[in-house]
N, C-alpha and C positions, 0 to 999 in steps of 0.2 A: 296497467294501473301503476303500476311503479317505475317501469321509464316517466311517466305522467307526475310522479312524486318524486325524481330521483335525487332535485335537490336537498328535501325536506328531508328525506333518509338519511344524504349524506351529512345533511348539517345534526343531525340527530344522534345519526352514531359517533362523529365529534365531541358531540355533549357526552357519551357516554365514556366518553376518554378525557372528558374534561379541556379537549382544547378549544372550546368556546364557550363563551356562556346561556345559561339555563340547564335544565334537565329534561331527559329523554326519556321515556318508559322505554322498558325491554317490550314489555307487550305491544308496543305499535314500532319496533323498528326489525327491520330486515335484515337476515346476516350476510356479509359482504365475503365473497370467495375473489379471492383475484389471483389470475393465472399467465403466468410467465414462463417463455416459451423462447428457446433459442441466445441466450445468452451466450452461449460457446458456438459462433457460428456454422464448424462443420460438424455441429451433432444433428442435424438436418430433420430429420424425422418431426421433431417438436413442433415447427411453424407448420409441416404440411398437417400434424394432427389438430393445430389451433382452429386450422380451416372448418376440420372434421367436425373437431367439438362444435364450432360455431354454429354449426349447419344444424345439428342436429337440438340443440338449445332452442332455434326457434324453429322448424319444423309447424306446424301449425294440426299434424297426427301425433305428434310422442308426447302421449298421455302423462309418460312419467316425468318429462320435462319441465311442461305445462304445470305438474303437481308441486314441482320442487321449487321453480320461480315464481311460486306465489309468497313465501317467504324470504326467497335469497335474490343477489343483487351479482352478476359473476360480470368481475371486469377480464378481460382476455388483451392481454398484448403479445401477440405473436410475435414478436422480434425483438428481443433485445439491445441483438448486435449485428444492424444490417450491414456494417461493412465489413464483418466479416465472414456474415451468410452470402452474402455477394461475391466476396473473394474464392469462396470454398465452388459455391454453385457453376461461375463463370466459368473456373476452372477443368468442373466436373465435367461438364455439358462440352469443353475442347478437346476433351481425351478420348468424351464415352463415342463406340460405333452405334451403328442402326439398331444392332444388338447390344443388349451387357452382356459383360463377361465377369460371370460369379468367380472366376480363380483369385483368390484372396493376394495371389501375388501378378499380376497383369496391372497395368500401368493408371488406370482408373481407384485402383481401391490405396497408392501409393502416392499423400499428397504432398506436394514438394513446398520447400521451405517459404515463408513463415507460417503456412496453414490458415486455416479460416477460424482457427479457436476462439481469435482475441480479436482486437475491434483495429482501427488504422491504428496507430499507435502502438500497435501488440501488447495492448493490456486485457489480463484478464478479465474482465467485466463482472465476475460473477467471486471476485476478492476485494471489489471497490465499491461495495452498498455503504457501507460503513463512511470509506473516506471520501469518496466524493471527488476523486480527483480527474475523472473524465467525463464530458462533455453530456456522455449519454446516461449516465448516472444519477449527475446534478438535475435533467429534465427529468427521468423520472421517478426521483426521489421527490420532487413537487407535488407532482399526482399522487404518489404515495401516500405522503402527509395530508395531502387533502381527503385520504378516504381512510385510513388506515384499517385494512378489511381483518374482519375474526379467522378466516383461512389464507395461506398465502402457501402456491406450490411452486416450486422451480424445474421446469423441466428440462434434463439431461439427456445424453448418451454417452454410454465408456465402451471399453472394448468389445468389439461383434463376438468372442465367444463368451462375453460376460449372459447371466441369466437376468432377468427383468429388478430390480431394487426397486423397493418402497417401505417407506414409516413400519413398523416406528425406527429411530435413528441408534446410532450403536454410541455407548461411550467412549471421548466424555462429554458428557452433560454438563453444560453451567450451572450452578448450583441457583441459578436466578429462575430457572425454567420452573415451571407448577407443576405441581402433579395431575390436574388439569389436562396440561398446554404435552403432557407424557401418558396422559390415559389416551387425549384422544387421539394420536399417531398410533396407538396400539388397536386401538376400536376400530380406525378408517383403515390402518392395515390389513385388518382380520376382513375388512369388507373386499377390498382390492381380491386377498386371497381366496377369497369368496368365488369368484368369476374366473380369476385364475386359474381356479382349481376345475370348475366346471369345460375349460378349455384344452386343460391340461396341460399348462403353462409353465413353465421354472419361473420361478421367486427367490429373492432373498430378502430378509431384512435382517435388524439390529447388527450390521457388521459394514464395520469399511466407514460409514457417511458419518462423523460426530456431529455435535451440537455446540462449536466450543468455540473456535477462530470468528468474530464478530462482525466481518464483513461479507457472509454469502448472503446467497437468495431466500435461505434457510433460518439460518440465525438473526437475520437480523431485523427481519421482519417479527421471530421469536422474542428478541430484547425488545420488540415495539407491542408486544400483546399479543401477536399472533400466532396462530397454530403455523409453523413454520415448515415447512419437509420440502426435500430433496425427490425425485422419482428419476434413477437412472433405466433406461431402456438401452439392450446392446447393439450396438451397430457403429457409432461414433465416423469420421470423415472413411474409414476403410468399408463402410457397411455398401456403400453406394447403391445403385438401384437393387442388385440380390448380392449376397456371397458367400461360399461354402464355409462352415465353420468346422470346428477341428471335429466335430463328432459326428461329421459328413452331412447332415443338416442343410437346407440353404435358407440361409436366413433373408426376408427381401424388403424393402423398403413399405412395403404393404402393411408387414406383420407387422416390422416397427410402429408405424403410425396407427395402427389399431390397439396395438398396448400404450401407447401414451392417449388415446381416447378414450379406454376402459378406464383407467384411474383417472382419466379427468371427470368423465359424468361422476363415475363411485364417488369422487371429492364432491361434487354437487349432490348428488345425494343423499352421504352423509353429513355433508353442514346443514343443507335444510331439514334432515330427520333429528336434527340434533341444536338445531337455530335457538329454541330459547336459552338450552344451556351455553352454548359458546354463546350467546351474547352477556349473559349475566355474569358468566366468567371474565369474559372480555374487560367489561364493568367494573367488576372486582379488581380486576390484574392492574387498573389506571388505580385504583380507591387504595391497597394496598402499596403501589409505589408511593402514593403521597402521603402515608404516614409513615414508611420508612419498616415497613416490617424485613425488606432483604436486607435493609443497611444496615451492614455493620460498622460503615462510617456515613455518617451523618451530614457531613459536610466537608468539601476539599478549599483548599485554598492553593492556586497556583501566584506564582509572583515571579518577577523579573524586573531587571533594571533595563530589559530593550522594549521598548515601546510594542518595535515594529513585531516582535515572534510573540509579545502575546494579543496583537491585534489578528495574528492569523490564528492562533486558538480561539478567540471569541468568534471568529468568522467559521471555523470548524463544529462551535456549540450552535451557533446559530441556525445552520445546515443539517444539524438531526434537531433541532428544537427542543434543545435546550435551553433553558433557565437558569441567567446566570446574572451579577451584576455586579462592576466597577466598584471596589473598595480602597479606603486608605487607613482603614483600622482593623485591625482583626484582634480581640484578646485570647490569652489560654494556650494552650498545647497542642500538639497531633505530632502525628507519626512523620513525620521528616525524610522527603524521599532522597534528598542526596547523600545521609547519612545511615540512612534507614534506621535509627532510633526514636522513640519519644524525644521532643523536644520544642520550648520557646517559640511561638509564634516569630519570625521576625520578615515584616514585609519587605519588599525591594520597593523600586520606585512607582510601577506597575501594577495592581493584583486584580485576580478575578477571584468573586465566589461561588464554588456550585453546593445547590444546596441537593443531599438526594434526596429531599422530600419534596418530589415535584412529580409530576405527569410520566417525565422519561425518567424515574429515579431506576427504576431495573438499567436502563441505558449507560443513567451516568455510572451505575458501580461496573458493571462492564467494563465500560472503556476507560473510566480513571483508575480503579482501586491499583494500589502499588503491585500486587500480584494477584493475578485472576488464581480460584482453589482448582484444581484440577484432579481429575477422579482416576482418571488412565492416561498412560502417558503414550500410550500406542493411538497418536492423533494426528491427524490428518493435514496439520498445515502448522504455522509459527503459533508461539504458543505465551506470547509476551506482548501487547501492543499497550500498557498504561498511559495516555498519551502526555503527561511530563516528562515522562523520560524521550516518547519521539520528537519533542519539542526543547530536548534538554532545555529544562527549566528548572527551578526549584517549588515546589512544594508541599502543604501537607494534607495529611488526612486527621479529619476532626469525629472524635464520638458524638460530639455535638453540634446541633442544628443551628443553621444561622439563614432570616429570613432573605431571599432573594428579591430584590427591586425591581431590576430593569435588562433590560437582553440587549442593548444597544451597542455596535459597534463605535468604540472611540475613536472619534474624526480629530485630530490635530491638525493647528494654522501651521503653515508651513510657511516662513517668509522671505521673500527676496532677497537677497545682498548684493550689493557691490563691491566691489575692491579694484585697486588700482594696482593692485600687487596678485592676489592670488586669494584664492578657496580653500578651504579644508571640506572632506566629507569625512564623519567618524565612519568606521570598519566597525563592525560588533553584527553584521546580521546577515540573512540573504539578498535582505532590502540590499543593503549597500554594496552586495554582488551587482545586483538587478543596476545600478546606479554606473558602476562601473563599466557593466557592460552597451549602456547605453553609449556614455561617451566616447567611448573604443569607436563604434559603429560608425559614431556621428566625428570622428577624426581627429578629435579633442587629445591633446597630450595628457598625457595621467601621470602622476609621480605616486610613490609610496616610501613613504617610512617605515626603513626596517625597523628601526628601534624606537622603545617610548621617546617623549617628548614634553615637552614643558611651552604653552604659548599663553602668553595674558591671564594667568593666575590657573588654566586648565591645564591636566594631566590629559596628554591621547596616548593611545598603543601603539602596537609593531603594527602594520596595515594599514594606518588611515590614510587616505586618497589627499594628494594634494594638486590642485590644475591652479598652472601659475599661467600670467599673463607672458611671459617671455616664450617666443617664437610659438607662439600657440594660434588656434584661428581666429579669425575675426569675432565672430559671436559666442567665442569660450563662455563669458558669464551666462548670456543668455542660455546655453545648453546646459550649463551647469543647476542652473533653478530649474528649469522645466525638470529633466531627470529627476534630481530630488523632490521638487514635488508631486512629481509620478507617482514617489513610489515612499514617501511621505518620510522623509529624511530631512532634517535643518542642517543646511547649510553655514559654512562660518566663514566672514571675512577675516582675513590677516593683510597686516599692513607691510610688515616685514617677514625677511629670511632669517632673522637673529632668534633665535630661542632663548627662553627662559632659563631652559636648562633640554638637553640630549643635542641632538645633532641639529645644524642650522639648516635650511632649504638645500644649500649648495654643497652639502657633504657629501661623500661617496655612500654614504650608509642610506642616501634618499636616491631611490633605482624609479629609474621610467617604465611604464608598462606597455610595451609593444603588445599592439592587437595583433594575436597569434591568427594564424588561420589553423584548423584546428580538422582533423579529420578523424574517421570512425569508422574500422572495419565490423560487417554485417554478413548478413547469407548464414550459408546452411553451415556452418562452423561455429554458430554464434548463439549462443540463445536467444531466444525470441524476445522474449521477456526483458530482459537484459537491456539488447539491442534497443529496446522498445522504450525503456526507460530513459536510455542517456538520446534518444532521439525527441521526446516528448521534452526533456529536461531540456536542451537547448533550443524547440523551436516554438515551446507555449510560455518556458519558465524563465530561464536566464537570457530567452529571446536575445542569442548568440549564432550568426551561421556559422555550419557544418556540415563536410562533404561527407558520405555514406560512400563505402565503398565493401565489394565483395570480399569475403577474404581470400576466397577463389582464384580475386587475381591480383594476389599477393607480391607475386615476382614478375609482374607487369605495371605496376604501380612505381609514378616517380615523387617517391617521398621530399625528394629535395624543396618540393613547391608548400610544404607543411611543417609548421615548428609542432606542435604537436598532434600526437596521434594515440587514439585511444584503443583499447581491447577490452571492451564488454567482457561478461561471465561467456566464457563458452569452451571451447578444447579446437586448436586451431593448429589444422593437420600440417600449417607450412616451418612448425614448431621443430617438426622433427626432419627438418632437412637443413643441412649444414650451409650451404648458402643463402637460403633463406633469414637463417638468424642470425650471419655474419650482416647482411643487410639491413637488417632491422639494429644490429650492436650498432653501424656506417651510420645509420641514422640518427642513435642518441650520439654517438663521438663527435657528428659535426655539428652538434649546436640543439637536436628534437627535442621534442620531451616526451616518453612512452609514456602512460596514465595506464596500468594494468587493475583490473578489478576481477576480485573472484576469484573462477577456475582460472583466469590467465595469470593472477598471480602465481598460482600452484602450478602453471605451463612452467613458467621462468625458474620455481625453487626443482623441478626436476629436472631442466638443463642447465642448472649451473651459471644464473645470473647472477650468482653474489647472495643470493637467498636462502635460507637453509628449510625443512620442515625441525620443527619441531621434535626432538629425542628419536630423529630417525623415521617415524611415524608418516604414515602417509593415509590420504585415503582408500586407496588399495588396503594397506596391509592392515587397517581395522576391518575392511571388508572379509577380508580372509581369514583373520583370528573370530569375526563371528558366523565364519561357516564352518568350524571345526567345532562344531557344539551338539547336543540329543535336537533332533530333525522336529520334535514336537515343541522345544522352546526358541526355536530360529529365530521367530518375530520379537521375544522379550530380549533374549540375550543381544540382538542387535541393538536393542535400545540401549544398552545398556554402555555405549561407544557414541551414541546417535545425537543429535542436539538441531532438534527439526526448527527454530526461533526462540532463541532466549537472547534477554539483554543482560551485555556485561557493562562494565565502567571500566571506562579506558583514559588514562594516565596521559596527559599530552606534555607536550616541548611548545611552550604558548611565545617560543624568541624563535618558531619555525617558521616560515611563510606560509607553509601548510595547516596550521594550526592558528594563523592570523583569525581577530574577530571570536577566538571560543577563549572562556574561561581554562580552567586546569584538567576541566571531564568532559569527555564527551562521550556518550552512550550509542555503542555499536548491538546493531541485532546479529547474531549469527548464527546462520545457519549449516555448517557444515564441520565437520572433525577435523578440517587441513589446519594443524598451528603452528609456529614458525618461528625460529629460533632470532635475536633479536640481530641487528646487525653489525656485523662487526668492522664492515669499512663502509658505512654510511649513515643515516640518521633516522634514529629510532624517535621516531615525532610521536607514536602513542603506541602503548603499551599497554596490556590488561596485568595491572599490578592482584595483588593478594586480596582476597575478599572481594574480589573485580563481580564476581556472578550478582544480578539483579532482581531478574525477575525470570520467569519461563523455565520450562523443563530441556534438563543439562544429565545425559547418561552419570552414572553412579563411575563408572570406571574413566571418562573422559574428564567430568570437572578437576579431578585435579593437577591434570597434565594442563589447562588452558592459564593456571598460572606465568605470569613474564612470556606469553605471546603476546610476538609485534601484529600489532593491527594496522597501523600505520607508517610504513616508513619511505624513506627516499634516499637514493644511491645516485649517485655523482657517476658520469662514464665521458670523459674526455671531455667536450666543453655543453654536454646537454646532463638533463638526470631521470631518472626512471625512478617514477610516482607507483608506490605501493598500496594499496588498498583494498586489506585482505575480503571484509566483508562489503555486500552492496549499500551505497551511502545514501542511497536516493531509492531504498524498497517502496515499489507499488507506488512510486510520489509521492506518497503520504508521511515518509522518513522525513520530516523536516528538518529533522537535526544535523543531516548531514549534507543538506544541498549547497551553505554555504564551503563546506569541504572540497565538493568537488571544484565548485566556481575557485577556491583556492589553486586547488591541483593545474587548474586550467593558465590563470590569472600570473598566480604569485609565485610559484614556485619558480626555480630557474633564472627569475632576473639578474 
């Protein structure tokens, strides 16, 4: 009967969220359970227990099934992330013999580098609900929105001696969760351990799994109304088909898949014992957002003078359905995010309105308010994402409501030019990374202006692009509009090389941009994730090639054929060998350019690149002043040194090439206690000046040492220079603020 109805359900419980129109009774609608499965590809157990469930749901003897899908609706997607269930499996199935072998250290239970965790790309899948920045996501976050179900579970595995996890979730809690959306992970908890118990099961709950970072499987279906939980079961890619765990145990791929079937029927049976109230709650939770009972601000106002970075925030609201719309007036006051004071409305050329009295208003205070409240700071992932600040933009937060119009993406004409002389493209964005990189590709000569300039009554900056018709290709112009219109940038004719006022076309101070060929060491040295980023980042975003090399075979590799070369986050074991890094110094001194991010900046301030840490400080030796502490407050005193994602404001050098295209701030996440003293024979391009801290939680004994660290710098070494970059500028891809950075690092720097 309800396969038979399933449209009218789904448009029904829509209605009850208000994302269509008319009205639904609770009494004729079904409550919707959706279950997800394998999003970390080698936690394996999930997708073979989806099967399980499936089976057993439609049975045509299980009485109690029968009983419970007479009111509930259970969507099931067994896979998440097939490629990299596929990676883990292929893998598994070349090692495993005729037999397994449960010895926890035999070559089956030890999976080699990148792992099957993350998807091609090596992103976590199960940190990108929220942003939306991969493939697999974006589809199905569609389906998502089209049902948006009253239960929603994620299912995990962590380490083979961990005990089974499940609801309710441990602190912190978003202060937007219902008490609701927190009785009933403690109700379906108590049912799980129901069964558990009768088996004689280990359990855990309320410890380890928060409810707070906004982009899992958990939360954020929680920000969208739903009963959100997490279920870890132990085994994760070492569990393989059995393996002896430490308390002699063999734990086997059976048992796993039988505990993630147990909580998955339990969840079908407590949502259908429980259908009319989660739906009426459900109900509620849509009814309550639109009148604004969590806001505490009422209304945001973002703004900018670049078109192009707030057309990709209106494309980011659009993608969780949000309600927002194009303004050119705003009156009154708010809270001022680059100042973080009350203060004067004042628009840029740009704004959007979000109002939180809407459908997704829990959402929008989530992901806008200037700083999420936080309950415990013992949490599990970054703890800062406001998205004007990952957007560096300016704006505010209003106590008062302002009606929302229209959700439209703003499409701008983009028009053709000619010149018989040359083009200008302004610099201010990623757009005009994307612009620059296209030309490169297509063999087009690029010039840049280090310094401002003065052309026909117009101010331009350090950075703007100029492609002059002298020795350039045949169809210069024509490449030059296509690109800009790609990527929605106006183009300018100029007639002449005479300036108004700064330097003319033909000065030294105007440098060509040689298309670098550009290389990235990868492998089992590297972080995955890392790796996974600046590989995404040049082959989906700034659509730039780049050769991928091991870092394995470091002193096999002939750098000479690469002007630049990059080092991901990772600890890169050819660091500590003296020819190796005399090879790598041979490399910046004849001309390269190193790009160091993360840990490999912290490689280079402990061999003595010209880097310092920070008052001697390393991360080692916080590690070790918080192990000298009472063995019962281990986990608080670490915190108390620890800074898991917080944003600071960082001080730039806007006459740097590195720093082309940003205003005076740019806003870095950081996540680690390596700080670093500024430099003293080379260029400190940004800096976390005094009152730098923003948003997110920052150890009590660490904030005030992160005063006057360089975040940003670049060192000169014979005729190349070596790019600093202490924190990741491109997090999870959804770091907008800093993608034009890197495209800098890549582009500009060094000319």
């Amino acid at each position: 009967e309800n396969i038979k109805n399933l449209e009218q359900i789904r448009k029904g419980n829509l209605q009850l969220a208000g994302d269509v129109p008319g009205s639904a009774a609770v009494a004729n609608q079904k409550v919707i359970v959706w279950l997800s499965y394998n999003v970390h590809g080698n936690e394996p157990s999930s997708s073979e227990a989806a099967m399980k469930t499936m089976h057993a749901l439609v049975q045509s003897n299980n009485a109690k099934a029968k009983q419970w899908l007479e009111n509930t609706v259970v969507i099931i997607d067994p896979c998440l992330n097939p490629d990299g269930r596929d990676r883990y499996v292929h893998w598994f199935n070349s090692v495993v013999g005729a037999h397994y072998n449960a010895e926890p250290q035999s070559r089956e239970h030890v999976e080699p580098w990148p792992g099957g965790r993350s998807n091609h790309y090596n992103f976590d899948l199960n940190r990108d609900w929220a942003w939306q920045t991969q493939v697999e996501t974006q589809q199905r976050l569609k389906k998502y929105h089209e049902w948006l179900p009253q239960v929603h579970v994620d299912f995990h595995e962590q380490g083979y001696n961990e005990p089974y996890y499940f609801a309710p979730a441990a602190e912190p809690l978003h202060e937007v969760i219902t008490p609701w959306q927190r009785d009933f992970q403690t109700l379906i908890g108590k049912n799980h351990a129901r069964y558990f118990d009768e088996q004689g099961w280990l359990y855990f709950t309320k410890e380890r799994f928060d409810l707070f970072y906004p982009s899992y499987g958990d939360t954020y279906p929680t920000y969208n109304g739903a009963i959100g939980m997490t279920y870890e079961q132990g085994g994760h890619s070492r569990g393989g088909l059995a393996v002896v765990t430490e308390d002699k145990d063999t734990l086997t791929l059976v048992d796993r898949v039988v505990h993630h079937y147990t909580t998955g029927m339990s969840t079908v049976e407590m949502a259908s014992a429980n259908a009319e109230k989660a739906l009426k709650e459900f109900q509620q939770y849509y009814n309550d957002a639109r009148s604004g009972k969590n806001a505490s601000y009422k209304s945001y106002v973002i703004t900018d003078k670049n078109w192009q970075k707030m057309n990709v925030i209106a494309q980011f609201l659009q993608q969780n359905k949000i309600a927002f719309n194009w303004v050119t007036n705003v009156a009154g006051r708010g809270f001022r995010y680059t100042t973080q004071k009350e203060d004067v409305i004042q628009l840029q050329q740009h704004s959007i309105l979000v109002s939180a009295l809407q459908n997704r208003g829990n959402l929008v205070k989530v992901l806008l308010e200037p700083n999420s409240k936080i309950t415990d700071s013992n949490t599990y992932d970054i703890t800062a994402w406001s998205i004007p600040y990952v957007h560096g933009v300016e704006a505010y937060a209003l106590t008062a409501n302002a009606a929302v119009a229209s959700n439209m993406v703003l499409q701008k004409a983009v028009t053709p030019v000619t010149s018989s002389y040359g083009i200008l493209v302004p610099y201010n964005s990623f757009a005009s990374a994307k612009v620059l990189s296209a030309l490169l590709k297509s063999g087009v000569k690029v010039r840049m202006a280090e310094k401002p300039f003065s052309y026909a009554g117009q101010q331009y900056n350090g950075g703007t692009l100029l492609v002059l018709k002298t020795n350039n290709v045949q169809q210069w112009q024509a490449l030059v509009n296509d690109a800009c219109l790609a990527h929605q940038i106006q183009p300018i004719a100029v007639t002449t090389g005479f300036m108004d006022k700064g330097a003319d076309f033909g000065s030294p101070d105007v440098k060509i941009i040689h298309a670098p060929k550009v290389a990235m060491l990868t492998g089992e040295q590297v972080s995955s994730l890392g790796a996974g980023e600046v590989w995404n980042y040049f082959d989906t975003q700034l659509q730039y090639p780049i050769s991928l090399f091991n870092a394995s075979d470091f002193s096999r590799l002939d750098l000479k054929q690469y002007q630049v070369l990059i080092l991901p986050d990772g600890y890169y074991r050819f660091m500590s060998d003296k020819n190796a890094q005399e090879k790598l110094k041979a490399f910046v001194r004849e001309g390269g350019k190193l790009i160091a991010l993360e840990g490999a900046v912290a490689q280079l301030a402990q061999n003595e690149w010209g880097i310092k840490f920070k008052d001697g400080d390393s991360k080692n030796d916080k590690e070790a002043e918080a192990i000298i502490k009472a063995y019962g407050d281990r986990e608080r005193d670490y915190l108390t040194q620890n800074i898991p994602g917080a944003i600071f404001k960082v001080q730039l050098d806007t006459t740097h090439p590195l720093a082309f295209g940003y205003g005076n701030t740019y806003y870095t996440l950081k996540q680690d206690a390596n700080l670093y003293e500024p430099l003293k024979d080379g260029w400190n391009v940004g800096v976390v000046g005094k009152k730098g801290h923003v948003a997110g939680f920052v150890g009590s004994a660490l904030l005030p040492k992160i005063q006057n660290h360089l975040s940003l710098g670049v060192m000169e070494m014979g005729r190349g220079s070596v790019v600093l970059i202490a924190d990741d500028p491109i997090f999870r891809m959804f770091w907008e603020n800093g993608k034009l950075l890197l495209a800098n690092a890549v582009f500009m720097v060094g000319n």
